[in-house]
Backbone as CSV, one residue per row, in Angstrom:
resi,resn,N_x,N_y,N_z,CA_x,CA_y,CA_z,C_x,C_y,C_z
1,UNK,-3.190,0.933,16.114,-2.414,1.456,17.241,-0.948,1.076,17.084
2,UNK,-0.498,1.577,18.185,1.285,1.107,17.996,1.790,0.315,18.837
3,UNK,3.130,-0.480,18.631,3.384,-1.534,19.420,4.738,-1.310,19.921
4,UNK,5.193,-0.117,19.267,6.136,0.145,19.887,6.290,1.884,20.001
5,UNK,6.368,2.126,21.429,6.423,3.925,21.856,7.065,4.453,21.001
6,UNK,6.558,5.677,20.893,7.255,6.108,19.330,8.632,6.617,19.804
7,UNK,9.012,7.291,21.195,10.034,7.810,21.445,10.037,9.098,20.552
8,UNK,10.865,9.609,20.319,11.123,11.223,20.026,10.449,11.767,18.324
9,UNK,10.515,12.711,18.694,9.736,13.187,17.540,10.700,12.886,16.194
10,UNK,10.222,13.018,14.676,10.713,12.882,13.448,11.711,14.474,13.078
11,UNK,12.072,13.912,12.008,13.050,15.211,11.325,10.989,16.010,10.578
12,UNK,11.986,17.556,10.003,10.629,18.101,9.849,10.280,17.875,8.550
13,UNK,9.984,16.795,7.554,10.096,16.398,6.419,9.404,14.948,6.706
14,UNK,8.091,14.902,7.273,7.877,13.532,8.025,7.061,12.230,6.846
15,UNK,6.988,12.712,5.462,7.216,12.357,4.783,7.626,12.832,3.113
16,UNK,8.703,11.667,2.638,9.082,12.457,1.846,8.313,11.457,0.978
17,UNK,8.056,11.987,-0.504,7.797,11.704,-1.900,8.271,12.233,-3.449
18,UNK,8.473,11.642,-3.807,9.158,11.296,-5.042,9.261,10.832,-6.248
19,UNK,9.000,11.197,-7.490,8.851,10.353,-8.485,10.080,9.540,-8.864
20,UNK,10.674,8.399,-9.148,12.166,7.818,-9.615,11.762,7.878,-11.199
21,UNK,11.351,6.837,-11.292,11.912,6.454,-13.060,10.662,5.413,-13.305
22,UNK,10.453,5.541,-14.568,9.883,4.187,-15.594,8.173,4.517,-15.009
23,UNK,7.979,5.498,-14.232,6.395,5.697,-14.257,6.041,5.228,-13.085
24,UNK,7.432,5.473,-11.617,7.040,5.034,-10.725,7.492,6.278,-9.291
25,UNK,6.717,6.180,-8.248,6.689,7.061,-7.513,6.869,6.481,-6.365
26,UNK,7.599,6.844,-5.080,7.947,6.895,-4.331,7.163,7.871,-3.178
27,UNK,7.302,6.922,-1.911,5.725,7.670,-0.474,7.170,7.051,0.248
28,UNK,7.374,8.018,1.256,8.606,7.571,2.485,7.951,8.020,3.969
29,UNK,7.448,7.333,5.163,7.021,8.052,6.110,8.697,7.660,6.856
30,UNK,8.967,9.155,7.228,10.269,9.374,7.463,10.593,9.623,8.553
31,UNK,10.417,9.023,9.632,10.439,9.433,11.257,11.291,7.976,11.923
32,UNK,12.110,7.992,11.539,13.018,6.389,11.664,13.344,6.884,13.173
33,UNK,13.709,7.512,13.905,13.807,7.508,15.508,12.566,7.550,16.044
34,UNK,11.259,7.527,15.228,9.975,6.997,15.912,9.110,5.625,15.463
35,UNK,10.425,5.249,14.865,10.131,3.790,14.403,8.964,3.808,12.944
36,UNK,8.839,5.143,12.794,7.819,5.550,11.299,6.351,5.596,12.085
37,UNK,6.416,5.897,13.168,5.203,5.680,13.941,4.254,6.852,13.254
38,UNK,3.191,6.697,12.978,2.016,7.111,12.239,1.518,8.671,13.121
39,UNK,2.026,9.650,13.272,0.814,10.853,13.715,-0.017,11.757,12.771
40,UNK,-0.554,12.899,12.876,-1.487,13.816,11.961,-0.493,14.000,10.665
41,UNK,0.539,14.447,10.932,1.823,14.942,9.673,2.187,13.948,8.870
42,UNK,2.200,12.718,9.370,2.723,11.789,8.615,0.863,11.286,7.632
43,UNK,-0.054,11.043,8.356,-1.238,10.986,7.843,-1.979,11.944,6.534
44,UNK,-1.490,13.147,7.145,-1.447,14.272,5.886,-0.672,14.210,5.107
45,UNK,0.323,14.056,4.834,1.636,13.738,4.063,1.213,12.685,3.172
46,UNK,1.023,11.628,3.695,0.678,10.327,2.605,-0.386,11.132,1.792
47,UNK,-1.287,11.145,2.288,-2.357,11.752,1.486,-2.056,12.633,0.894
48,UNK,-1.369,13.687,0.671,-1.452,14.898,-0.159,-0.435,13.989,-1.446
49,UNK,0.109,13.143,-0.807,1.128,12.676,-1.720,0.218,11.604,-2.930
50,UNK,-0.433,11.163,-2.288,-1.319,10.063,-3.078,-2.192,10.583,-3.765
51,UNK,-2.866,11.682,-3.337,-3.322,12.519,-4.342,-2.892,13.258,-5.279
52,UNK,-1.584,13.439,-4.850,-0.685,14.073,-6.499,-0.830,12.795,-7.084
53,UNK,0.064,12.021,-6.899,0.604,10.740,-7.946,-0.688,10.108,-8.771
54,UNK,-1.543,10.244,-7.700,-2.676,9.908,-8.917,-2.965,10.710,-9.729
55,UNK,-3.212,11.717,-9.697,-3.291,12.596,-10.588,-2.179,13.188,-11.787
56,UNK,-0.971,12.755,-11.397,0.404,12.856,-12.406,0.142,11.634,-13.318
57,UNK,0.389,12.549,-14.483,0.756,11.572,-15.751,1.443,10.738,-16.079
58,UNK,2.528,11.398,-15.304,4.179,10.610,-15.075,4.271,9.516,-13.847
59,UNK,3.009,9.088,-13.410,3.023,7.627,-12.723,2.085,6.974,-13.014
60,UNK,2.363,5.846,-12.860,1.533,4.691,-13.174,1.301,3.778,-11.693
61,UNK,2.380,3.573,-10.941,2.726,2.964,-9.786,3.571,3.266,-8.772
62,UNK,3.066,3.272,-7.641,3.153,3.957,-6.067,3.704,3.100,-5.204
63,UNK,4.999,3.426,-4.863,5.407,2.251,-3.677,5.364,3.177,-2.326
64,UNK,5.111,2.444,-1.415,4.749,3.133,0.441,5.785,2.407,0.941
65,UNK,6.905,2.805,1.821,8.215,2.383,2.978,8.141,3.602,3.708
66,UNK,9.023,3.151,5.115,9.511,3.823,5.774,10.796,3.649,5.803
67,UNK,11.396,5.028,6.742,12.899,4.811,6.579,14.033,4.646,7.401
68,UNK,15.178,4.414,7.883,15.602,3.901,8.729,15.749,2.623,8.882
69,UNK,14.716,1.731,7.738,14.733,-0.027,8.327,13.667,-0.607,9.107
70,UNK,12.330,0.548,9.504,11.521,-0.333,9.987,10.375,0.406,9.130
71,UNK,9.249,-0.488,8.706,8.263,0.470,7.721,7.133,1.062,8.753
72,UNK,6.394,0.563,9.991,5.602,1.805,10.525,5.499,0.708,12.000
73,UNK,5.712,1.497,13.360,5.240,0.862,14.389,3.835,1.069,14.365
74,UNK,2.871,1.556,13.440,1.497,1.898,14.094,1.574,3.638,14.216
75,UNK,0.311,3.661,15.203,-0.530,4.598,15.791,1.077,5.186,16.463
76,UNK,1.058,7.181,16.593,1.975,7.377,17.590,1.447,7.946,18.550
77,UNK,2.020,6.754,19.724,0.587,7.007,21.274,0.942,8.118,21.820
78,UNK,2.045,8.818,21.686,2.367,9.723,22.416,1.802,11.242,21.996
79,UNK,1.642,10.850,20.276,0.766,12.153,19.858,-0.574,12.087,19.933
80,UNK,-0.697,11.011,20.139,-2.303,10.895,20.423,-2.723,11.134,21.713
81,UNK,-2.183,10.881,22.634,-2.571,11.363,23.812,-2.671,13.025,23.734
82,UNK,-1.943,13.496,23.100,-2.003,15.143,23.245,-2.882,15.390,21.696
83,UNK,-3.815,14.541,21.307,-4.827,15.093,20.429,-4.511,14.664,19.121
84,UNK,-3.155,14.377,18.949,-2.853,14.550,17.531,-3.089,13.620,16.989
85,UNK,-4.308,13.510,15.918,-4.889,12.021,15.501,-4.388,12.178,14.298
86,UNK,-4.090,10.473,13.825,-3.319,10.026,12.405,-4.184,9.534,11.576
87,UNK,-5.258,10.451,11.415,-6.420,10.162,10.517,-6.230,11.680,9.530
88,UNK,-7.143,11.010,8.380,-7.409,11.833,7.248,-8.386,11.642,7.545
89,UNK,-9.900,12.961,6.725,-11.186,12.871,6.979,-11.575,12.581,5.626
90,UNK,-12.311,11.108,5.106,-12.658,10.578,4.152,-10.942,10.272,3.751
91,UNK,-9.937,9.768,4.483,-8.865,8.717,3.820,-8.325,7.979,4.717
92,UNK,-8.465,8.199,6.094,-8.827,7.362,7.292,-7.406,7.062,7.967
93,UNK,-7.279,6.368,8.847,-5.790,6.323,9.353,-4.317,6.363,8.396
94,UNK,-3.458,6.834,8.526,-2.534,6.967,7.740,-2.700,7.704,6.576
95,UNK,-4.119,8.422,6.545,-4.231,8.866,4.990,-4.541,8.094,3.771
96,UNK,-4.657,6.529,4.416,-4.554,5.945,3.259,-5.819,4.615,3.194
97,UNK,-5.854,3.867,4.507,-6.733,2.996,5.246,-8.541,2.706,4.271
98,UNK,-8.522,4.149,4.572,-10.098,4.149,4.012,-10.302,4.601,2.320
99,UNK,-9.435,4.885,1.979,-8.814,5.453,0.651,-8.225,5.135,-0.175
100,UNK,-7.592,4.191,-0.309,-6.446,3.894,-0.861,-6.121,4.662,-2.378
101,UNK,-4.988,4.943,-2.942,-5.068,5.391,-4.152,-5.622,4.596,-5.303
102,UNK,-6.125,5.563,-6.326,-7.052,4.515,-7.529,-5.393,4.069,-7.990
103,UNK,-4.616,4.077,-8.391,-3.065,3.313,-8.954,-2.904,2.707,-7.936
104,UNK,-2.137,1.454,-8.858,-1.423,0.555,-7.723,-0.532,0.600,-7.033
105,UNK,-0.338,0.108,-5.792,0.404,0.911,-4.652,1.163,-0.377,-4.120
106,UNK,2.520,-0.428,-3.790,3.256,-1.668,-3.152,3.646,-0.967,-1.781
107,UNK,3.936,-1.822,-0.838,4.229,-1.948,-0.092,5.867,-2.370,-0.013
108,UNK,6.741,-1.628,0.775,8.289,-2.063,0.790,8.445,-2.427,2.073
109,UNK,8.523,-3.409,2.702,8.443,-3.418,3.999,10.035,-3.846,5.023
110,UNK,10.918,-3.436,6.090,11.445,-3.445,6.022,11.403,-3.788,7.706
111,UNK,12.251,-4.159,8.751,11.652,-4.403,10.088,10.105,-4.610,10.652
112,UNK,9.648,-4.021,11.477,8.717,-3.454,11.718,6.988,-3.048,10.729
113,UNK,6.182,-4.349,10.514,4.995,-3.836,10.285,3.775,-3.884,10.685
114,UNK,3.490,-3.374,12.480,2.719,-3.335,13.343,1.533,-2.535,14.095
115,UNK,0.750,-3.234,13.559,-0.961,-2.495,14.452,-0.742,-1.942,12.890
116,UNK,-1.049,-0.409,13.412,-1.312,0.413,12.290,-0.432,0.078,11.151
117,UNK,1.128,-0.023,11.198,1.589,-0.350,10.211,1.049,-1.250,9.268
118,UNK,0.592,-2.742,10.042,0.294,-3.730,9.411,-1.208,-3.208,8.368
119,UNK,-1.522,-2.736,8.809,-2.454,-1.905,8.494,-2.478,-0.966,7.166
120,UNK,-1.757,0.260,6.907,-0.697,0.440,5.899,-0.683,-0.836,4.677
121,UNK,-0.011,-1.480,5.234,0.479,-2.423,4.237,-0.739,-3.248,4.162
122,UNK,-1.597,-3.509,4.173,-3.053,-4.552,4.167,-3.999,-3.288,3.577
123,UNK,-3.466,-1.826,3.100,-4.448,-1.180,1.853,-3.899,-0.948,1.217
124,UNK,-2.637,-1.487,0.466,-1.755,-1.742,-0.405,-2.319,-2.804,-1.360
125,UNK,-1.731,-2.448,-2.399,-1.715,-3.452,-3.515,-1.104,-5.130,-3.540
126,UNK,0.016,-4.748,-3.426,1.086,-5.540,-3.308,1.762,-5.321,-2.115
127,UNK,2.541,-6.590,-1.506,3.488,-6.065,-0.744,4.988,-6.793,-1.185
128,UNK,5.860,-6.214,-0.523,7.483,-6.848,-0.177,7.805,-6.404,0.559
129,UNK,9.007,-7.957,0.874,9.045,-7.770,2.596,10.762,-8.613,2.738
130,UNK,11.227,-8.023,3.427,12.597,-8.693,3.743,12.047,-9.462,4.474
131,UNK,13.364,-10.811,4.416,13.421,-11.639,5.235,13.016,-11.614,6.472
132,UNK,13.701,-10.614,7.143,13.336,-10.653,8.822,12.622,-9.087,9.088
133,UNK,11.468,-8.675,8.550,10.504,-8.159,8.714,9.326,-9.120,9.485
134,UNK,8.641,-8.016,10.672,7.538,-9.263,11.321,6.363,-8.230,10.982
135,UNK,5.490,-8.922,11.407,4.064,-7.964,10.865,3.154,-8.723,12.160
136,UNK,1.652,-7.853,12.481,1.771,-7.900,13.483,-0.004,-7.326,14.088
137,UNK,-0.782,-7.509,14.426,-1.907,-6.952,15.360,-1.903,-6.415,16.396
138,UNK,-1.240,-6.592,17.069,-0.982,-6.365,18.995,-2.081,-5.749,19.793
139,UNK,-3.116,-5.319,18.894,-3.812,-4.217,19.422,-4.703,-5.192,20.950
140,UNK,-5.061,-6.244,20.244,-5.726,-6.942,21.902,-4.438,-7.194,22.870
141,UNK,-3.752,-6.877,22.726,-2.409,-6.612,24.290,-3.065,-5.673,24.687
142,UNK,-3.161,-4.119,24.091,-3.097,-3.457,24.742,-4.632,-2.724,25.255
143,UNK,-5.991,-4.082,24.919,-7.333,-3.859,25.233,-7.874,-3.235,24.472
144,UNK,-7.108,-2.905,22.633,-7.455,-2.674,21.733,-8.419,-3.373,20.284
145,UNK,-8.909,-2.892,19.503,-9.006,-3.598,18.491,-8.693,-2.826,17.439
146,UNK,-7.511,-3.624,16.079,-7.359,-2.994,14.563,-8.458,-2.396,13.951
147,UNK,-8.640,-1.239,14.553,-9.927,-0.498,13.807,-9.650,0.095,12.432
148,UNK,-8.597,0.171,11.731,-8.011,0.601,10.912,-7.975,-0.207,9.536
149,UNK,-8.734,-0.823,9.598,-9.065,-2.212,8.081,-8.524,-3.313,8.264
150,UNK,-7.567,-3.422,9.583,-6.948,-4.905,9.872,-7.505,-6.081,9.859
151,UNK,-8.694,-6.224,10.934,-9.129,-7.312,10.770,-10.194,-7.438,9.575
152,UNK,-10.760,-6.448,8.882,-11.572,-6.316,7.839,-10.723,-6.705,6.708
153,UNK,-9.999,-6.683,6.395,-8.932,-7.233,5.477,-8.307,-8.555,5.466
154,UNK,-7.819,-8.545,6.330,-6.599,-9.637,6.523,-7.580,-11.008,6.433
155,UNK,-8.785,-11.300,6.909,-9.228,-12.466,6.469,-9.557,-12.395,4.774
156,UNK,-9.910,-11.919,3.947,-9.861,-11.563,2.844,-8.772,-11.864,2.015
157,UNK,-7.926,-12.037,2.596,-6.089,-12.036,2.167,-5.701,-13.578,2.174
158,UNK,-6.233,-13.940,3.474,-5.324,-15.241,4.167,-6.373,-15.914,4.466
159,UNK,-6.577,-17.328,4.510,-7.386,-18.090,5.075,-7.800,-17.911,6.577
160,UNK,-9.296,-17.809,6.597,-10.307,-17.458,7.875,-8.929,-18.177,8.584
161,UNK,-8.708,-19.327,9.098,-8.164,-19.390,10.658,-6.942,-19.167,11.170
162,UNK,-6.085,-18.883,9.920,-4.778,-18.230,10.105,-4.607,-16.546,10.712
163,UNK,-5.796,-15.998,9.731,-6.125,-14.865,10.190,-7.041,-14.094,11.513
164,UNK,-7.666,-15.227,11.939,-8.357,-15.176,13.444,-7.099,-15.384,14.223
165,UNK,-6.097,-16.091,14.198,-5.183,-16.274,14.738,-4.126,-15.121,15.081
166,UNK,-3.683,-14.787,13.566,-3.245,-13.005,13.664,-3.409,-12.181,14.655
167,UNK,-4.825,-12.178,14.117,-6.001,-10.970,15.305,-5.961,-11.409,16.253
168,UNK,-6.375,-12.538,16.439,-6.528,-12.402,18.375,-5.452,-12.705,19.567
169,UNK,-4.024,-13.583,18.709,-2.753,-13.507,19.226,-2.171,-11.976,19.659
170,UNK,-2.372,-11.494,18.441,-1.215,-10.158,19.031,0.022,-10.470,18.393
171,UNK,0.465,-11.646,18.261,1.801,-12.096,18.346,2.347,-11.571,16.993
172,UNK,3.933,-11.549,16.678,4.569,-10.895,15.663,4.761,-12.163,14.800
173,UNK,4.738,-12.107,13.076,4.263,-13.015,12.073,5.360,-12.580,11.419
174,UNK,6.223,-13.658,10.969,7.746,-13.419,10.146,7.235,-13.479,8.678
175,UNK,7.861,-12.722,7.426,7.383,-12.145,6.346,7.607,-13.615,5.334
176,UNK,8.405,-14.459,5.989,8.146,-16.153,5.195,6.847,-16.922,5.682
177,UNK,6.279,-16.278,6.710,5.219,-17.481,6.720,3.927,-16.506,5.764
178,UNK,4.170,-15.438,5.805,3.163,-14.731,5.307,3.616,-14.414,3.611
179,UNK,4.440,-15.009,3.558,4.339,-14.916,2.022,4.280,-16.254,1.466
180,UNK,3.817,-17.828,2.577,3.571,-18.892,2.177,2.447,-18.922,1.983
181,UNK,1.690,-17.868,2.727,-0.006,-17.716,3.119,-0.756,-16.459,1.458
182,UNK,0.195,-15.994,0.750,-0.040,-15.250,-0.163,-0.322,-13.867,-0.090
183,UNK,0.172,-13.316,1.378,-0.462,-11.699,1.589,0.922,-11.452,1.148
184,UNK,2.303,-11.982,1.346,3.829,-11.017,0.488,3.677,-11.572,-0.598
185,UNK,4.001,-10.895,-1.959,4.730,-10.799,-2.999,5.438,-11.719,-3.017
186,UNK,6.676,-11.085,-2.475,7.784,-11.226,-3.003,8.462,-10.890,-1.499
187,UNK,10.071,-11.713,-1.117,10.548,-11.447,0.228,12.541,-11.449,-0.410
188,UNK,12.734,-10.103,-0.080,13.994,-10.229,-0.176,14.637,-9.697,0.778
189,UNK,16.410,-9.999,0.986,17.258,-9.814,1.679,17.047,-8.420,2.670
190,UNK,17.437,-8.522,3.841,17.644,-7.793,4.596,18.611,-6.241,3.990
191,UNK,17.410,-5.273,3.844,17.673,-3.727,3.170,17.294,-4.209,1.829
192,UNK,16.648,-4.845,1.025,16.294,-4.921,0.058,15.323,-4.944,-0.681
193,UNK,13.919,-4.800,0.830,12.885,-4.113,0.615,12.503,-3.551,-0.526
194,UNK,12.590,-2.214,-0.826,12.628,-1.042,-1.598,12.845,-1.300,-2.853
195,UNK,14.301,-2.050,-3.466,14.918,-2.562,-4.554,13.939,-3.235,-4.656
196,UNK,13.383,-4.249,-4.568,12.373,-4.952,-4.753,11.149,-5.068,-5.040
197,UNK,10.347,-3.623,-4.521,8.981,-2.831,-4.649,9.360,-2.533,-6.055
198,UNK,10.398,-1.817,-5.928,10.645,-0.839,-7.339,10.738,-1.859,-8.659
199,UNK,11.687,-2.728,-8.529,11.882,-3.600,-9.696,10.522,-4.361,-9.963
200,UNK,9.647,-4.918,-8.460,8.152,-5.211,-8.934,7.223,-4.088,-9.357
201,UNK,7.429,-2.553,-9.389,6.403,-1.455,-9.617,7.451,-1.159,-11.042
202,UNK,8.439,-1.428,-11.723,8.513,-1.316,-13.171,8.317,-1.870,-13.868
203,UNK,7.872,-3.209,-13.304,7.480,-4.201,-14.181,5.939,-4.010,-14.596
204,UNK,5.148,-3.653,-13.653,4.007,-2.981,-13.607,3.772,-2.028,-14.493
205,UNK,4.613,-0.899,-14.514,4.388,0.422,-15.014,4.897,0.200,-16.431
206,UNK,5.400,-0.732,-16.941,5.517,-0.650,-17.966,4.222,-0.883,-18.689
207,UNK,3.093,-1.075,-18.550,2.075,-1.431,-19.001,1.183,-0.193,-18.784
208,UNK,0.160,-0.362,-19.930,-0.357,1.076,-19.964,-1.356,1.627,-18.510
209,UNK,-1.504,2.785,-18.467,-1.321,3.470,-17.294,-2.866,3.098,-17.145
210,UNK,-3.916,3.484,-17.871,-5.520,3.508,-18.147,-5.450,1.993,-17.539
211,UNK,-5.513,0.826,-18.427,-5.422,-0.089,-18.046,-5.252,-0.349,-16.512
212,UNK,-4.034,-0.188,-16.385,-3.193,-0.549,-14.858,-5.015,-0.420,-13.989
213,UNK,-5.136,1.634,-13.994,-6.132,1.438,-13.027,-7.165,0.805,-13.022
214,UNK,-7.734,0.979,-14.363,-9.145,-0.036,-14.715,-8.882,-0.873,-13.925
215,UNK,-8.059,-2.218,-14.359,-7.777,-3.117,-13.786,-7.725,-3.257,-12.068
216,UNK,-6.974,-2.503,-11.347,-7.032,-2.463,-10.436,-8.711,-1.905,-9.623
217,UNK,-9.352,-1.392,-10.095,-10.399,-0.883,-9.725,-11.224,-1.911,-9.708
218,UNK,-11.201,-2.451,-11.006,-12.340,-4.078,-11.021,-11.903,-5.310,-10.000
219,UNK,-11.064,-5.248,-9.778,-10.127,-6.779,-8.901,-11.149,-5.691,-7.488
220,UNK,-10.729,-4.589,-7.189,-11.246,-3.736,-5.878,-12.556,-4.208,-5.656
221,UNK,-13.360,-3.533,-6.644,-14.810,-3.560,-6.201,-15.882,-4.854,-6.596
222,UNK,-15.349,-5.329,-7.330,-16.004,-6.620,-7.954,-16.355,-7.597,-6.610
223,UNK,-15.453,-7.464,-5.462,-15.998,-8.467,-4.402,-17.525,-8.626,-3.728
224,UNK,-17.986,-7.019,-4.344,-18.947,-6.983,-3.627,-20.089,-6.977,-4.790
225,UNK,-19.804,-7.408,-6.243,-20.652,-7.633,-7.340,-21.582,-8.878,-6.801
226,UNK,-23.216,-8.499,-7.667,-23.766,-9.918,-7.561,-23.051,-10.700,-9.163
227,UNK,-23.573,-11.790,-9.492,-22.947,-12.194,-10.753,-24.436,-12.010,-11.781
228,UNK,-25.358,-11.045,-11.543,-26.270,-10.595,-12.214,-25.433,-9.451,-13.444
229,UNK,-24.837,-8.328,-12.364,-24.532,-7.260,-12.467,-22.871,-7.076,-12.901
230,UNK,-22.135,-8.299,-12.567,-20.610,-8.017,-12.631,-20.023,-7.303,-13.844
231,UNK,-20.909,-7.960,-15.126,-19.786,-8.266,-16.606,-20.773,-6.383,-16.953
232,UNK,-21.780,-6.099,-16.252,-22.305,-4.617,-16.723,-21.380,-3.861,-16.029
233,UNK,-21.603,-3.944,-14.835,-19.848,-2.868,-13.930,-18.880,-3.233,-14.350
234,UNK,-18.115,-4.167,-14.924,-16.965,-4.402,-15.535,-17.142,-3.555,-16.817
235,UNK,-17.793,-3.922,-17.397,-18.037,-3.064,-18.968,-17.571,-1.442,-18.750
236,UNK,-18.373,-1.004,-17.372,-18.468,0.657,-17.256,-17.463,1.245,-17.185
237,UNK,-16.416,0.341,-16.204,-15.374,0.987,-16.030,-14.034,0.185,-17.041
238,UNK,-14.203,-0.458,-17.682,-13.020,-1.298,-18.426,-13.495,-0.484,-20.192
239,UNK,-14.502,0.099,-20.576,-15.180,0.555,-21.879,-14.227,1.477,-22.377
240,UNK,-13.867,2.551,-21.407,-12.942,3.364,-22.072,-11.825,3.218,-22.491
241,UNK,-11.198,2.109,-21.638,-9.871,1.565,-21.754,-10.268,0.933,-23.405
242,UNK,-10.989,0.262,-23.775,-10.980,-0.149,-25.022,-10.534,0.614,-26.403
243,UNK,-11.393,1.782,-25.831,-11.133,3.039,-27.221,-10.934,4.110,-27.271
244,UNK,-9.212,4.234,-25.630,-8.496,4.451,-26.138,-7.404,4.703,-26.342
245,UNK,-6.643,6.189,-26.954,-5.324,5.656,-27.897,-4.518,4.849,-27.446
246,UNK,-4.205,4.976,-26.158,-3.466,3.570,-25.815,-3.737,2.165,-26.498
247,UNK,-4.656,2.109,-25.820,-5.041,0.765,-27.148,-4.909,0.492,-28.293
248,UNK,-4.810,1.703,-28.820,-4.764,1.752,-30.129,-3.137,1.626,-30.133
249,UNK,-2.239,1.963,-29.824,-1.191,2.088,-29.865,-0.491,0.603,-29.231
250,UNK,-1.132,-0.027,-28.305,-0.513,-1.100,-27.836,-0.720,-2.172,-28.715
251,UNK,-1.685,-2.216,-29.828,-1.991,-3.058,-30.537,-0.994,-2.831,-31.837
252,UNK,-0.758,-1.695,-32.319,0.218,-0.976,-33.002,1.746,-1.343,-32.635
253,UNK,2.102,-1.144,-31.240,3.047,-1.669,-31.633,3.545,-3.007,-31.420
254,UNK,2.085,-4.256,-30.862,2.756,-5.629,-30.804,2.723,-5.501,-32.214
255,UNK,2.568,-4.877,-33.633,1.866,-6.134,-34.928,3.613,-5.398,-35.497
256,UNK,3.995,-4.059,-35.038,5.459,-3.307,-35.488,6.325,-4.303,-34.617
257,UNK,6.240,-4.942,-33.545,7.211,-5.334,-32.923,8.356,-4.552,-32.391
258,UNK,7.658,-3.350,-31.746,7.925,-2.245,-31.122,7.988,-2.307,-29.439
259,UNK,8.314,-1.328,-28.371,8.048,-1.023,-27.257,6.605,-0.096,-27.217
260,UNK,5.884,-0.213,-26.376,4.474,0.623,-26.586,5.014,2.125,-25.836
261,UNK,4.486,2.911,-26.601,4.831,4.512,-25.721,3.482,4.902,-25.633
262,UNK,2.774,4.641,-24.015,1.806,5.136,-23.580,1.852,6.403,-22.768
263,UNK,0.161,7.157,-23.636,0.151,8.610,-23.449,-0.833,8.910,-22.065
264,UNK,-1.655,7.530,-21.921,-2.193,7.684,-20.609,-3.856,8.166,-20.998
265,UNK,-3.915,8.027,-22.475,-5.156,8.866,-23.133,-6.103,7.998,-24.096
């Protein structure tokens, strides 16, 4: 949900996306006079967007911000009251919640990352977070609960009683205590968000693309491995990455003492 009224509607572009450089892509929910507040358009938007980029050759890694300076108040109550729900069907609030993309996805966080926002950013990969970014539950203020993967997550992230605390306060959480607790990255200067995702998503993308997801897929689902079964589901999905050309090529060019030019194949 949201914690702060969204106030007036977005420009008609309610999110933009983008590929930049080095194998990295860009998700903007763009409604900065509604504080990036989450409705159907902005929910569809992520998603159609996350489903390209995964599917483009030309990315490896996905950063999610909003714009204006605050990254998402949440749920927008005002479109929801008139029907307009900020769900995807099979990708769940924001488009992204129940879904997340198979590539790795950062988080740029910038003011504002509340209820739903916080949310957003807790089915992210990574996050970054300026200094004076707060993050946030609120939903029991308003006789709610984070139905949106919040509390299903966030203990997962942060130690059980920090994170009961989260949840059942409400209260707003500054992006230094939460990056002492290990859910931020990385926390830089006020507007520096973004710069920061990006310089952490090229560092990323420089590494081969197959890999990247493998990898990310096994860290995903492995939580719920027995240790009968792990190193056989690891095998299934890490096998192809072995043989191929990438591999072949990354091994090629540590022995040349080369840069690797991965084909993604």
């Amino acid at each position: 949900m949201s914690e702060v009224d969204s106030g007036a509607a977005g420009p008609p572009d309610e999110v933009l996306a983008e590929i930049v450089d080095g194998g990295v892509a860009v998700v903007t929910i763009n409604r900065p006079r509604a504080r990036n507040a989450v409705n159907g358009a902005v929910a569809r938007g992520i998603a159609s967007a996350l489903d390209e980029f995964d599917d483009s050759p030309e990315v490896s890694v996905i950063v999610l911000t909003g714009a204006g300076g605050t990254f998402s108040a949440g749920m927008d109550l005002k479109g929801f009251l008139t029907g307009d729900m900020p769900t995807v069907e099979g990708r769940g609030f924001g488009g992204i919640t129940e879904a997340p993309p198979k590539k790795p996805i950062i988080a740029a966080v910038e003011g504002y990352a509340l209820a739903g926002g916080f949310e957003l950013a807790l089915a992210c990969d990574l996050v970054v977070a300026s200094e004076d970014a707060k993050f946030g539950l609120p939903e029991p203020k308003r006789g709610l609960v984070a139905a949106a993967g919040g509390i299903m997550r966030l203990p997962r992230r942060i130690p059980y009683h920090v994170a009961m605390e989260i949840a059942l306060t409400g209260e707003h959480y500054p992006a230094a205590r939460l990056y002492e607790l290990g859910l931020v990255n990385r926390v830089t200067y006020p507007g520096e968000a973004l710069h920061g995702a990006l310089e952490l998503a090229r560092t990323i993308a420089a590494n081969a693309p197959l890999a990247l997801a493998a990898t990310k897929r096994v860290v995903v689902e492995s939580a719920d491995w027995s240790s009968e079964e792990m190193f056989r589901r690891q095998g299934d999905i890490i096998g192809p990455v072995f043989t191929s050309a990438d591999a072949m090529e990354g091994a090629a060019a540590f022995a040349e003492k080369r840069p690797p030019v991965w084909k993604g194949e």
